[in-house]
C-alpha positions in Angstrom: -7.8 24.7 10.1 -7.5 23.2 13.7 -10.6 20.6 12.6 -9.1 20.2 9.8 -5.9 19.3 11.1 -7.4 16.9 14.2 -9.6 14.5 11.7 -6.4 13.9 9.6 -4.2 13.3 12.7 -7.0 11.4 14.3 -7.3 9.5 11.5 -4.1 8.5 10.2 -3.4 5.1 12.1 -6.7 4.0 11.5 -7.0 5.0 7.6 -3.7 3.2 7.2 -4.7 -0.1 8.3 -8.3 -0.7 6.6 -9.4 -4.1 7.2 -6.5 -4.6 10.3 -3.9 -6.1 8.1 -1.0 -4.5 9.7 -2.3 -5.3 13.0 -2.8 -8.6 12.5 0.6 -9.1 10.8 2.6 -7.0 14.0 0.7 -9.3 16.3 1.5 -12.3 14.5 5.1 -11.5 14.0 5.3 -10.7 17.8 4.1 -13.7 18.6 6.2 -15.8 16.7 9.1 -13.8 18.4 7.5 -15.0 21.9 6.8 -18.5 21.5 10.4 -19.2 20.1 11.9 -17.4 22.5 10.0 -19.5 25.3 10.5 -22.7 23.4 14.7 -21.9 23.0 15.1 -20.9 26.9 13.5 -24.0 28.2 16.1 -25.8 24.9 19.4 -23.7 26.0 19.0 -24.8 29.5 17.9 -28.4 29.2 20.7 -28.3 26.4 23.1 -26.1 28.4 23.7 -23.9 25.6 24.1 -20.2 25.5 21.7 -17.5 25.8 23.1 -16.5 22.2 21.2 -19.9 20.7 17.9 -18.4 21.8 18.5 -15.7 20.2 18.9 -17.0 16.7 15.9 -18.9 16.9 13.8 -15.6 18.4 15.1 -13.8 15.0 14.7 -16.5 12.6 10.6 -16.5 14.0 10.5 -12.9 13.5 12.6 -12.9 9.9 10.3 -15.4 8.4 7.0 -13.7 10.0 8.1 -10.2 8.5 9.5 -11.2 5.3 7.5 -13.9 3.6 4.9 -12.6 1.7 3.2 -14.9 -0.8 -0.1 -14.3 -1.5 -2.1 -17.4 -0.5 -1.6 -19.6 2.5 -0.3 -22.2 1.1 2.6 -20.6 -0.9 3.6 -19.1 2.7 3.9 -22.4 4.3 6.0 -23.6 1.6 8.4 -20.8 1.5 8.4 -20.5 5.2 9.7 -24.6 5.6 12.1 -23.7 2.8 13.5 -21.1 4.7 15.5 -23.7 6.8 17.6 -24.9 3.7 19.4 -20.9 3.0 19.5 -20.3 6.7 21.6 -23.6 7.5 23.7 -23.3 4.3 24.3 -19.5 5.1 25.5 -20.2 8.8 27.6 -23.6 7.9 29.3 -21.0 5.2 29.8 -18.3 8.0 30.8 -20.8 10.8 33.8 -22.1 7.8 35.2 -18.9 6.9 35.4 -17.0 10.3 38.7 -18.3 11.1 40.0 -17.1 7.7 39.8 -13.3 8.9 38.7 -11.1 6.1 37.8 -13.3 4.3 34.7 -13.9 6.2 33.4 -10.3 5.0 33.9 -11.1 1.8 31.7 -13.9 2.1 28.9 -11.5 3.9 29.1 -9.6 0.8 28.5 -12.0 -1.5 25.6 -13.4 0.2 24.3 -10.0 0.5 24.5 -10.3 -3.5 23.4 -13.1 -3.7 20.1 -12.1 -1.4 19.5 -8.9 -3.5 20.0 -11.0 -6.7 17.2 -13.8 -6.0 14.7 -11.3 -5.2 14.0 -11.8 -9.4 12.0 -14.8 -8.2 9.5 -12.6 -6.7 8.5 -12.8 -2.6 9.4 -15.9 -1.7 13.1 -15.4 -3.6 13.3 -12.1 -1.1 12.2 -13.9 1.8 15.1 -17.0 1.1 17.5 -14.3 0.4 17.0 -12.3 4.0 16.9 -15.5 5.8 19.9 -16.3 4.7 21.2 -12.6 5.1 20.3 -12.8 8.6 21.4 -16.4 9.7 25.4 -15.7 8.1 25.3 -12.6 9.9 23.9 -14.0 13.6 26.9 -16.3 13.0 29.9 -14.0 12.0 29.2 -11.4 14.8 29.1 -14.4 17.0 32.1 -16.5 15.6 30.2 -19.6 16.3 32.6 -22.5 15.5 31.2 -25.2 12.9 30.9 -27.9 15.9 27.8 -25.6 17.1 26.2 -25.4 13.5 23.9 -28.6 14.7 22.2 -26.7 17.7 22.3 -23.2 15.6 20.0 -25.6 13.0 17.6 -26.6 16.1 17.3 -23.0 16.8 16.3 -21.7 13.2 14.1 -25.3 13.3 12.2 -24.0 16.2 11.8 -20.0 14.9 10.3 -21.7 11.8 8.4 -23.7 13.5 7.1 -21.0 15.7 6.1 -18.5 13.2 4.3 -21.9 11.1 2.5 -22.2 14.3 1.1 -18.9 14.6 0.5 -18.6 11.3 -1.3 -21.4 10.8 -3.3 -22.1 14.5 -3.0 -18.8 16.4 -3.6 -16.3 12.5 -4.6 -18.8 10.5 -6.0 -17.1 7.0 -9.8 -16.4 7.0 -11.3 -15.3 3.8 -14.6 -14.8 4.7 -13.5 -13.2 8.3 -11.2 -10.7 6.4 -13.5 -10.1 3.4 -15.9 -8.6 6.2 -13.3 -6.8 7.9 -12.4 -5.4 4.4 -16.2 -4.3 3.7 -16.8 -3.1 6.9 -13.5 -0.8 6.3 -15.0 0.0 3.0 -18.0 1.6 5.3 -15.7 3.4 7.8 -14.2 5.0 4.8 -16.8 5.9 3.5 -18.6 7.6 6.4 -15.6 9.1 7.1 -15.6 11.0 3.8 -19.4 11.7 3.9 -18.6 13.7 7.5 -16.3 16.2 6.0 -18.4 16.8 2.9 -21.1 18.2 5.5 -18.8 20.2 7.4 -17.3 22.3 4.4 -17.0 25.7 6.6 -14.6 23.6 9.7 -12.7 21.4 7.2 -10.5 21.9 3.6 -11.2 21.0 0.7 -7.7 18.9 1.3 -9.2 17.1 4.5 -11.8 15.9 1.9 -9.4 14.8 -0.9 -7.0 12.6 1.9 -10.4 11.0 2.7 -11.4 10.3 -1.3 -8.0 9.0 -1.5 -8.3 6.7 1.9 -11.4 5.5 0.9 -9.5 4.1 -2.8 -6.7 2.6 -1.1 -9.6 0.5 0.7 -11.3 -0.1 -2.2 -8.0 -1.3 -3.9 -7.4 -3.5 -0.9 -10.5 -5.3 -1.2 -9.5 -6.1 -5.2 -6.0 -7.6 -3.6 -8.3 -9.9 -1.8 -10.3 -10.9 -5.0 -7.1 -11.6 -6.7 -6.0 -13.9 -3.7 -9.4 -15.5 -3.1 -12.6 -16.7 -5.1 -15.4 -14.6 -3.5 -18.1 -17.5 -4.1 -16.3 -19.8 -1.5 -16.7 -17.2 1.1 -19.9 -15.2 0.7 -22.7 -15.2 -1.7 -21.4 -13.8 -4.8 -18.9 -14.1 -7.4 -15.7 -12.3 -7.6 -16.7 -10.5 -10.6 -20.0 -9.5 -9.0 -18.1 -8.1 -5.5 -16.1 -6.1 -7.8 -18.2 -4.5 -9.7 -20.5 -3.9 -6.3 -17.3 -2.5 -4.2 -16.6 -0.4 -7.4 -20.2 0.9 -7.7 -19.8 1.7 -3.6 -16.7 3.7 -4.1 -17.7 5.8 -7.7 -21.1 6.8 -6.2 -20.0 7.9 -2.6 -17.1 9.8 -4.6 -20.1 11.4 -6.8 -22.3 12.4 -3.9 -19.6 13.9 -1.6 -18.4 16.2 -4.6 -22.0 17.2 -5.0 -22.7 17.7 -1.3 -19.1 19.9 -1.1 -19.9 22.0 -3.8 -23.8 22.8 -2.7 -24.4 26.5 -1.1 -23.9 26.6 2.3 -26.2 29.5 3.0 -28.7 27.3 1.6 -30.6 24.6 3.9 -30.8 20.9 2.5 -34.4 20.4 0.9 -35.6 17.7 2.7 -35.1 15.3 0.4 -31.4 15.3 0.5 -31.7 15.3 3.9 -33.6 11.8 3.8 -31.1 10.7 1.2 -28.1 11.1 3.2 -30.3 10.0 6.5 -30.4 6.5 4.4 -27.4 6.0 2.9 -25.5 7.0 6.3 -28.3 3.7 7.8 -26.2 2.1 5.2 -22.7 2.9 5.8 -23.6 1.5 9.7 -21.5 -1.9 9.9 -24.3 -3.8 11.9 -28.2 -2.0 10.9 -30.8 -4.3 11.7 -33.7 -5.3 8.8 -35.7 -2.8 9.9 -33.1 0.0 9.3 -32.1 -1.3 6.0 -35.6 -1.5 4.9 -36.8 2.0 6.1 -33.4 3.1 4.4 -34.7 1.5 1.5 -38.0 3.2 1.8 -36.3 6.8 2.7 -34.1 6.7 -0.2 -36.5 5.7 -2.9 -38.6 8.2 -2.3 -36.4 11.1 -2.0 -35.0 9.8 -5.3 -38.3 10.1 -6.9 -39.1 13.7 -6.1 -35.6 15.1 -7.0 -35.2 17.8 -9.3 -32.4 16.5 -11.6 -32.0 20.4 -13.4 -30.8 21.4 -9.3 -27.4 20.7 -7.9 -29.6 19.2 -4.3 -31.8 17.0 -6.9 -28.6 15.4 -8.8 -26.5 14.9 -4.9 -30.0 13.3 -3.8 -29.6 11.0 -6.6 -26.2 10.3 -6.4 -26.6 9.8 -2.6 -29.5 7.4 -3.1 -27.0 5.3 -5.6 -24.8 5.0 -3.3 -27.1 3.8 -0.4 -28.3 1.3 -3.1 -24.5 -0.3 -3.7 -23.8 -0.4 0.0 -27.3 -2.0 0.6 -26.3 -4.6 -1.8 -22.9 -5.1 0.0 -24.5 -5.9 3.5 -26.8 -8.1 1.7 -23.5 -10.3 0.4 -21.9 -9.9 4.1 -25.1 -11.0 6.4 -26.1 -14.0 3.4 -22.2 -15.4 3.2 -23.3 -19.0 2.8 -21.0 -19.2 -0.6 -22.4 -20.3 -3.7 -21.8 -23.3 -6.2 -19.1 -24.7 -7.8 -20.0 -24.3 -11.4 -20.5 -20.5 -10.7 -17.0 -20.5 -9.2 -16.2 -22.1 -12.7 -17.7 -19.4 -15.1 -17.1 -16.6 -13.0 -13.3 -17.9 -13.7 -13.8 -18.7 -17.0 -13.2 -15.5 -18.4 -10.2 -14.2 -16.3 -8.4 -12.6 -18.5 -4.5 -11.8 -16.3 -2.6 -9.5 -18.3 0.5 -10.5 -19.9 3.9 -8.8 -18.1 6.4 -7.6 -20.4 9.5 -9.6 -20.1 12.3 -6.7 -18.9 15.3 -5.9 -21.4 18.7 -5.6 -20.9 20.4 -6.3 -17.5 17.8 -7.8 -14.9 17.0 -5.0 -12.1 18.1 -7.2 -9.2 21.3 -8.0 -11.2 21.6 -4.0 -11.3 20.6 -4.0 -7.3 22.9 -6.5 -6.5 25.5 -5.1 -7.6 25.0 -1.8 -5.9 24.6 -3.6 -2.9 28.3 -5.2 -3.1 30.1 -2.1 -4.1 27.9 -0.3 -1.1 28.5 -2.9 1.6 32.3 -3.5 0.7 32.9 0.6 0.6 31.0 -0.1 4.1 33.2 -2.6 5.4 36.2 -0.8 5.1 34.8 2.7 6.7 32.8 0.8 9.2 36.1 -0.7 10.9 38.0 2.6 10.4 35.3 3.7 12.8 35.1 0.5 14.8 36.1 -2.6 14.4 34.2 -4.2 16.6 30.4 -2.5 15.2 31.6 -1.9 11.6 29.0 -4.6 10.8 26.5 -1.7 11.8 27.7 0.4 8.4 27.6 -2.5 6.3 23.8 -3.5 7.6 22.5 -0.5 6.6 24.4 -0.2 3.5 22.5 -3.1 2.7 18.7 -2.4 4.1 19.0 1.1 2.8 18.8 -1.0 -0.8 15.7 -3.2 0.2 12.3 -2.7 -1.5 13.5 0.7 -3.5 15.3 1.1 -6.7 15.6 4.8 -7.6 18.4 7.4 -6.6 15.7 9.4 -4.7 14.3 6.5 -2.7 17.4 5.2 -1.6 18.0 9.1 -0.2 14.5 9.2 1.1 15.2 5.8 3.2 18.7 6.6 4.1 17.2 9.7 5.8 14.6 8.1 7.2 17.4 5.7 8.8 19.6 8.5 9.9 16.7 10.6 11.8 15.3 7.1 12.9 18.6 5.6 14.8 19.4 9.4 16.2 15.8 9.8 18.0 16.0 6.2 18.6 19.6 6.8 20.5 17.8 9.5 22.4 14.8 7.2 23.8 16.7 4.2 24.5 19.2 6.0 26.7 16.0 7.8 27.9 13.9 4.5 29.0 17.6 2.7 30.1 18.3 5.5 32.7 14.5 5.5 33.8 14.6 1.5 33.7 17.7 0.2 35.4 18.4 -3.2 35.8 15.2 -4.7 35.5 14.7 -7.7 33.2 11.2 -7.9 33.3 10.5 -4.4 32.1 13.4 -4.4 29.9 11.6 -7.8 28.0 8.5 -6.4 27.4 9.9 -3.5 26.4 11.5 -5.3 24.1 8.9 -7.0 22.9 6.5 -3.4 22.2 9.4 -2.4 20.0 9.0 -5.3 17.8 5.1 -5.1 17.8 5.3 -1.4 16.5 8.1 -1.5 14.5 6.2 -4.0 12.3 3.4 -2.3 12.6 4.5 1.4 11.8 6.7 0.5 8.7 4.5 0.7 6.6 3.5 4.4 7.6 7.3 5.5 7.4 10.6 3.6 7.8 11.7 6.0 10.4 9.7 4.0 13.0 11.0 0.6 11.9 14.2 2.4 12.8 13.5 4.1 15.7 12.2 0.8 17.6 14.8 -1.3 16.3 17.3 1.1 17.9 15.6 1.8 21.0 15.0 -2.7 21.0 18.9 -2.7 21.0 19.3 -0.6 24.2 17.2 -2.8 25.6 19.0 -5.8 24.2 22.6 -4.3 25.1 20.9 -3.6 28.9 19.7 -7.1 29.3 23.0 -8.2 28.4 24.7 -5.6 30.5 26.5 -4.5 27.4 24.3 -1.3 27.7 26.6 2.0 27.1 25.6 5.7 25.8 29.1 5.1 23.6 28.0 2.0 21.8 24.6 3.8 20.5 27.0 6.7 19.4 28.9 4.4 17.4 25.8 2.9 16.6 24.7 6.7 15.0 28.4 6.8 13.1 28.1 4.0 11.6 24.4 4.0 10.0 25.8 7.7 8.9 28.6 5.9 6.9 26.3 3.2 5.7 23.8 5.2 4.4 26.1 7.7 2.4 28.0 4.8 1.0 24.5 3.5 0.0 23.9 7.4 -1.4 26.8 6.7 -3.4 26.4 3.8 -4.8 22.8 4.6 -6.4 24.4 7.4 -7.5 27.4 6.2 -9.5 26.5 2.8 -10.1 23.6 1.5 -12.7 22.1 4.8 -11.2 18.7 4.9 -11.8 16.8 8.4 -11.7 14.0 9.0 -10.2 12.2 11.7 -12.6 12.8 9.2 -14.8 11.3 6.3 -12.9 8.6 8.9 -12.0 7.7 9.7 -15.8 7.7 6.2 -16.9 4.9 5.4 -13.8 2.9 8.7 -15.1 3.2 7.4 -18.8 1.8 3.7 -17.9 -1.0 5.7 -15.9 -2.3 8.0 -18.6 -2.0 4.9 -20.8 -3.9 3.2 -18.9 -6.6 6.1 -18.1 -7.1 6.0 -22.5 -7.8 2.4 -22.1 -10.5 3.0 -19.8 -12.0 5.7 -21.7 -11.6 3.3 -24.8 -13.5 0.7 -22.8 -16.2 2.7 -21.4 -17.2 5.0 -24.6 -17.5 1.7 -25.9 -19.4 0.1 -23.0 -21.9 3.1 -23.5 -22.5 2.9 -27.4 -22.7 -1.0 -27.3 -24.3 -2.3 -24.5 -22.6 -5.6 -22.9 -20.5 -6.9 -20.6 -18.7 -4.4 -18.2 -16.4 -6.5 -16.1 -13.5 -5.9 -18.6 -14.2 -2.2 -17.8 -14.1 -2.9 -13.7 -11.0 -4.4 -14.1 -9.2 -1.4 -16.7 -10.7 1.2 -13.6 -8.8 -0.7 -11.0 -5.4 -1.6 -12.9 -5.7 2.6 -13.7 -6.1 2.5 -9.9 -3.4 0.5 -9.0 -1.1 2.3 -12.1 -1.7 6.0 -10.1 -0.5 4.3 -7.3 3.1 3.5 -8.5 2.9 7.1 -9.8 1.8 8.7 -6.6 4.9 5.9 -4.6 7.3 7.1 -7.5 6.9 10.7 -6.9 6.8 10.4 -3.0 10.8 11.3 -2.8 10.6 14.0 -5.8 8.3 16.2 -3.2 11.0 15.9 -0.6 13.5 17.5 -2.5 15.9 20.5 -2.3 13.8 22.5 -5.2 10.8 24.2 -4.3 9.7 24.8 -8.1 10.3 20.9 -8.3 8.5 20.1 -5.4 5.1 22.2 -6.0 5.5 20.9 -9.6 5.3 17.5 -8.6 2.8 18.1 -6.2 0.1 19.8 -8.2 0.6 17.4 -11.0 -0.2 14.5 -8.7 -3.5 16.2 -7.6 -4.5 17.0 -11.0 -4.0 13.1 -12.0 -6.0 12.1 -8.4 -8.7 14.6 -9.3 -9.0 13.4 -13.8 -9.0 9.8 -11.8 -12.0 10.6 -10.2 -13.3 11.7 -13.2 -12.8 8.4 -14.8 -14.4 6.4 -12.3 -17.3 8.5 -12.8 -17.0 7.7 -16.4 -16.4 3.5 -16.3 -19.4 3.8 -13.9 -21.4 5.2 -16.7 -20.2 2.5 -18.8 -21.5 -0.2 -16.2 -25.1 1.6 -15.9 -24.6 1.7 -19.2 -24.7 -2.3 -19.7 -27.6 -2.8 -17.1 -30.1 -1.1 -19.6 -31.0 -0.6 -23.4 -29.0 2.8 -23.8 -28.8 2.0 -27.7 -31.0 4.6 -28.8 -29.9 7.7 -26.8 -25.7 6.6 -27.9 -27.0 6.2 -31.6 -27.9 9.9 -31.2 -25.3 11.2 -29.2 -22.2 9.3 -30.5 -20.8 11.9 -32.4 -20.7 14.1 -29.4 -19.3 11.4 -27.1 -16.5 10.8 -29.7 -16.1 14.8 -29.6 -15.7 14.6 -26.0 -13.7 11.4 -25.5 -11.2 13.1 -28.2 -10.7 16.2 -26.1 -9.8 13.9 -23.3 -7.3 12.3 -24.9 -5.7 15.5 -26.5 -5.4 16.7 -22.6 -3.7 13.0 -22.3 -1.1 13.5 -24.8 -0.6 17.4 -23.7 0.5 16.1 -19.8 3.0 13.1 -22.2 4.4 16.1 -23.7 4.5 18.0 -20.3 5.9 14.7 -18.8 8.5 14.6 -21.3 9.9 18.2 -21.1 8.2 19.4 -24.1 6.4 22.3 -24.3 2.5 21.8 -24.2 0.4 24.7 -25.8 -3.1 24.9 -24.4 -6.2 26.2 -25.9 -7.8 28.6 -24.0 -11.7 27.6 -23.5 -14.5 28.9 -21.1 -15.9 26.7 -18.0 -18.9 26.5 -19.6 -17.6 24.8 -22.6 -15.3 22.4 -20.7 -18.0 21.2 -18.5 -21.3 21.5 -20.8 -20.3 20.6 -24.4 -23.1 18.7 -25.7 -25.5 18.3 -22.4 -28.2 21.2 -22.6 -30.1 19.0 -25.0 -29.2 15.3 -23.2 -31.7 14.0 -21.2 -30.2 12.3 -18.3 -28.5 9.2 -18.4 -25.4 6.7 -19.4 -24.7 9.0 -22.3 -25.1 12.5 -20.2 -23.4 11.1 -17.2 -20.1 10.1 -19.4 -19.7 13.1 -21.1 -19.6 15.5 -18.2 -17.6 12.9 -16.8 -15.3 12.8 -20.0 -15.3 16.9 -19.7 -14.4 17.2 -16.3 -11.4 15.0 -16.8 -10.5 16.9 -20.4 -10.8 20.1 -17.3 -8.8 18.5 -14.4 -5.6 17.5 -17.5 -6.0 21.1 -18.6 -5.3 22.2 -15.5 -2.3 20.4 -14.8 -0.7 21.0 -18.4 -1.4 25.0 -17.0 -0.1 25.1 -13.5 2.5 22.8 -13.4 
């Protein structure tokens, strides 16, 4: 249990950020921070303007850094020069109604609408809207008069400029650069999972199912970057081909670690499994020279060839070698990246085929949000200056980022906890590193400046740590400004307290959304999308064709479990145990049937490499047979799903795993209905436990 314990601790940070993404977006976000901060001193004192002036410009870099988030580099650059136009009309608005008293919060809370509402217009409406969120606020906490308006547009001038800078000449995006990172994450993944399969008596059978999962969050990854980029203008293959190679990666190393964790351990490895893993672990190396590949090649191949397929060793041999075979192929598209021809760009596109979003009815769910937000943040406003006047802002703040990237009831608790416990420990370590720091700029800078790195960097992990380092980054702040007192972070905790029960509240009694429901609607899309993929691949194995529609079902079922997995996440935090466990083993059973249906779609694409006409012709009715009982365990976790009650059938082992195979011989055909079986097993289990 201690192993088991230490490989997921050890490899949580790592796992997290496949491919460096989050690294490089914390770097580049901290160094847009620095540069405007450098370029706004040497402006403030040449200008002999206030400290304060820098200070916009040093959060206006870091805003636009963090929050725009269009997909290619080009749609970034755009929204990130746009950014100017909200930020100036936002702080020109502020600067105009701050002499009006109250009224000036009124206008916060209406451009807090306003930046909940535009978020309809997808990432670069959110990343408008929080620029100008940010810019009214600098300027009402400040009461900056609308004669300074001119230099407060030089400073958000240069934090744009900044973060263009870095983004463009210091990160600047590299296709081919990440698509190797991405690959070579692929790799780590993957030998990472192959390491606990071998060590079944130090590790749990739950160590193992983290890594299966780790290893599909990189695979989905590397099908984000397909979507953003053509794959024949970086390396030497077509977007369609990478995908259905990354695919064939991840299905067979899934296959040959379940075979290799269910073998007897009191039995030794013949030796050809031994050679089989020897090469495919050659493989999963991110720099093996020719000669490794090719005795890899050599090793596999021939343990492959003397397997007994009727043993358990003989089929993870197989299996094994398969997956040495796809990874072979990958290294082969990484070392030969010389991209590849125009016209195959052209038909690899031509049959891109982007599904059709259905248009949403009834009120728009950032109308819904907005709304929420502006009776949150007004309650806020009011209970904020009972507490204090001069920090009530602090209540209204979190009123409002308690609301940001999160819809349901249970979300909004989840991240209004996270909050909470984030600003309390965060209190605790910034009075902690103020008493051990004193008065010394230097240190208190960088500092500073290590908060912002790993609060963009750990967000993504949990919100708490976003929290925790913007808190502990104030103390700091407050120190360097010598406004540093323990009683300001106490307010500090009061106040994010109010804010986030007012937020409670108002996803509670306004437009509340629940989030069993939100929940069951995710699970319904992904079982619908799980038929569609046994639809596709029954069909890819009785009629042999073209398998990238079937690639591209697997990973939008991929990408649909996901949501599921993200909508149940606060369900599993909750006050009920029953609800809790219920939740939890039904999201297993789905992870488990989803491995089961990648093994199936990668029958389906063997299926279309080779003349399998005459063994379907002769096993299609008990395909259809097994397909059917798949789909009845479907419908029986809708009905379970939807509060009915779900009566199940009560068969052996033997019939849910070998209806129909005795007589196969091996093959598309064999491999899809234990694959369809299995699945029909993992959905019976869930419609029985949960």
């Amino acid at each position: 249990m201690q192993i088991s314990a230490a490989v997921r601790r050890a490899s949580v940070l790592s796992a997290a950020d496949p491919g460096h993404i989050r690294l490089r977006s914390a770097a580049a976000t901290t160094f847009s921070l620095l540069l405007a901060i450098v370029a706004m001193l040497a402006f403030t004192r040449a200008a002999g303007q206030p400290v304060t002036v820098a200070m916009l410009g040093a959060v206006v870099a870091m805003q636009s850094s963090a929050a725009v988030k269009d997909r290619d580099q080009r749609s970034r650059n755009i929204t990130t020069v746009l950014l100017f136009f909200p930020a100036v009309g936002a702080m020109a608005l502020a600067a105009l109604l701050t002499p009006h008293g109250k009224i000036v919060d009124v206008g916060f809370i209406a451009v807090l609408f306003a930046a909940v509402w535009v978020r309809r217009y997808g990432p670069r409406g959110n990343a408008l809207g929080m620029v100008a969120f940010i810019s009214y606020f600098f300027v009402m906490f400040l009461r900056t008069p609308v004669h300074q308006i001119p230099v407060l547009a030089v400073a958000v001038a240069v934090g744009i400029i900044s973060s263009l800078l870095v983004h463009v000449l210091l990160f600047p995006e590299r296709p081919r650069v990440e698509a190797r990172r991405l690959l070579s994450a692929l790799r780590s993944a993957s030998i990472s999972t192959l390491d606990v399969a071998t060590r079944r008596g130090q590790v749990t059978i739950e160590v193992v199912r983290y890594q299966l999962d780790q290893l599909g969050e990189t695979a989905l990854l590397i099908d984000d970057w397909l979507d953003r980029h053509e794959a024949a203008k970086s390396l030497s293959v077509t977007s369609k081909d990478l995908a259905l190679r990354v695919f064939e990666a991840q299905i067979m190393l899934e296959q040959a670690v379940s075979w290799l964790w269910w073998l007897d351990q009191d039995e030794p490895w013949p030796d050809g499994l031994v050679d089989a893993v020897a090469a495919l672990r050659i493989c999963l190396d991110n720099n093996p020279t020719d000669d490794q590949l090719r005795q890899a090649r050599r090793l596999g191949a021939a343990a492959a060839d003397k397997a007994d397929l009727s043993t358990s060793a003989g089929v993870a041999t197989v299996t094994a070698y398969r997956a040495m075979q796809a990874h072979l192929a990958i290294h082969h598209i990484t070392t030969n990246a010389r991209g590849i021809s125009d016209d195959d760009i052209a038909a690899d596109g031509a049959d891109a085929d982007d599904e059709q979003q259905e248009a949403p009815t009834g009120l728009n769910p950032s109308t819904k949000a907005a709304i929420q937000v502006a009776v949150a943040t007004s309650a806020a406003t009011v209970l904020g200056n009972l507490i204090s006047p001069d920090r009530g802002y602090w209540a209204v703040l979190t009123a409002f980022l308690v609301f940001t990237g999160v819809t349901t009831r249970g979300e909004i608790l989840s991240r209004a906890g996270h909050r909470i416990v984030g600003t309390i420990a965060g209190v605790v370590a910034g009075v902690l590193l103020a008493a051990e720091i004193g008065r010394h700029p230097a240190i208190q800078i960088v500092v500073l400046v290590v908060c912002v790195f790993f609060a963009f960097y750990l967000v993504s992990v949990a919100y708490f740590w976003l929290t925790f380092f913007v808190t502990v980054l104030l103390a700091m702040l407050y120190g360097l400004l010598g406004n540093f007192s323990v009683q300001v972070l106490e307010v500090r905790i009061a106040e994010t307290a109010v804010g986030s029960l007012v937020g409670i509240a108002s996803a509670y009694f306004v437009f509340s959304t629940r989030t069993r429901d939100t929940f069951a609607e995710k699970v319904t899309e992904y079982l619908d999308r799980m038929e569609r993929v046994i639809d596709t691949a029954v069909t890819a194995v009785l009629t042999v064709g073209d398998a990238d529609d079937l690639v591209a079902d697997t990973r939008r079922m991929d990408n649909s479990l996901k949501e599921a997995i993200t909508a149940g996440k606060p369900l599993q935090m909750g006050p009920v145990s029953e609800l809790r466990h219920g939740v939890r083993r039904l999201l297993r059973g789905l992870q488990v049937a989803n491995r089961s249906a990648h093994a199936l779609a990668r029958a389906g694409v063997t299926a279309s490499h080779r003349d399998a006409a005459a063994d379907a012709a002769d096993a299609a009715d008990a395909l259809h047979q097994a397909a059917a009982r798949a789909c009845d365990a479907i419908a029986r976790v809708r009905k379970l799903i939807a509060g009915e009650d779900v009566v199940v059938d009560k068969r052996s082992e033997a019939a849910v795993f070998d209806v129909g195979l005795p007589e196969m011989r091996p093959g598309p055909v064999r491999a899809s209905i234990r694959a369809l079986n299995m699945l029909d097993r993992a959905l019976t289990e869930v419609t029985t436990r949960v």
